[in-house]
C-alpha positions as CSV (number, residue, x, y, z in Angstrom):
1,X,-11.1,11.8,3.6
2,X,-11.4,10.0,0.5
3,X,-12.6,7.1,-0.5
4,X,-9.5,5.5,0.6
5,X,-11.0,5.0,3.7
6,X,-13.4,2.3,2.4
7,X,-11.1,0.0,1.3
8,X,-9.5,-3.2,3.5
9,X,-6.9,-2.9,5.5
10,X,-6.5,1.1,5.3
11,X,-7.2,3.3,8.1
12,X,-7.3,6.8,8.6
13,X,-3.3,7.3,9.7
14,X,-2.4,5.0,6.2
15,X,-5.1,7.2,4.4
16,X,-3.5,10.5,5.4
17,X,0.2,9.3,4.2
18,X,-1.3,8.2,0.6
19,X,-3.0,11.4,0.2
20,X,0.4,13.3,1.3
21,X,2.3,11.8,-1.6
22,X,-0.9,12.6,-3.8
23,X,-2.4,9.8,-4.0
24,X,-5.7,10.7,-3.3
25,X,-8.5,8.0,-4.6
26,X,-8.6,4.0,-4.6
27,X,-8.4,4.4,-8.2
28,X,-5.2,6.2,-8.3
29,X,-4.0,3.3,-5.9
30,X,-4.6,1.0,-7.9
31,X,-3.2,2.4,-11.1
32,X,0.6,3.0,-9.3
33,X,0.5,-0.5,-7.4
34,X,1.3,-1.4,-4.0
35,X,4.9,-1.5,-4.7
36,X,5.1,2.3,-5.9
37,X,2.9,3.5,-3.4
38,X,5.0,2.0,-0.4
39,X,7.9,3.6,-2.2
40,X,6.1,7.3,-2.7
41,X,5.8,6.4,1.1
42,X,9.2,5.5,2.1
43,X,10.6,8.5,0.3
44,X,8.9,11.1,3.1
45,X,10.0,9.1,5.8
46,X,7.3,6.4,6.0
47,X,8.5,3.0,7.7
48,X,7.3,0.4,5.4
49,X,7.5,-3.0,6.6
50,X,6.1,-6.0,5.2
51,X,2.6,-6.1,6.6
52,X,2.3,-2.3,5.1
53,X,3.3,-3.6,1.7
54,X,0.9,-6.2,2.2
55,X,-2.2,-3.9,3.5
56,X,-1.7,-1.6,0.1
57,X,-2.1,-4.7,-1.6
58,X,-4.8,-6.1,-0.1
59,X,-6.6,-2.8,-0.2
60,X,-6.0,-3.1,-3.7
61,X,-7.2,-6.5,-4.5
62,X,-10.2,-5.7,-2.0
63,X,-8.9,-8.1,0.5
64,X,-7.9,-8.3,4.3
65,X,-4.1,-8.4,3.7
66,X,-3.1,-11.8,5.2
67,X,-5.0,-13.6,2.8
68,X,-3.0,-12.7,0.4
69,X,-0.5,-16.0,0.0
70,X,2.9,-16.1,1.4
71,X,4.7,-16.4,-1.4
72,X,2.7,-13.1,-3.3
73,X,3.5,-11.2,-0.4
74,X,7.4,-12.3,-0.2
75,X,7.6,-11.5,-4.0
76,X,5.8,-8.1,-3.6
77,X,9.0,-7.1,-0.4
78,X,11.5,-8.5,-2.9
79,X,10.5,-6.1,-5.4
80,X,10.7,-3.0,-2.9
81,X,13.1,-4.3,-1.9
82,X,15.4,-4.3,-5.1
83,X,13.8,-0.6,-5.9
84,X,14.6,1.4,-2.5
């Protein structure tokens, strides 16, 4: 497993579905956003729901997902929303 793994909110089923659509370090993660990754995601059959969104961020930002604010994580749907 990558280093992935290390970040918040990611576990080892999440981990494997990011490496499947190549995205293979926290790095790389971070470069495409949580946004693109949750649509590289969706595109092989993923279920992404809001708290999934959310977790990619959070693993982003180095955070445990619900403390990112409300209103950040209803913006960050609305976008993949509006992209799907």
């Amino acid at each position: 497993m990558s280093g992935l793994i290390d970040l918040p909110n990611l576990g080892k089923v999440v981990v494997s579905q990011l490496e499947h659509v190549g995205i293979t370090t926290p790095a790389e993660l971070r470069r495409l956003g949580s946004v693109e990754a949750a649509l590289r995601l969706s595109k092989i059959g993923v279920e992404v729901c809001s708290s999934k969104l959310s977790a990619l961020e959070g693993a982003i930002r180095g955070v445990r997902w619900h403390s990112i604010p409300a209103d950040e994580r209803a913006a960050l749907k609305d976008e993949f929303d509006a992209r799907c």
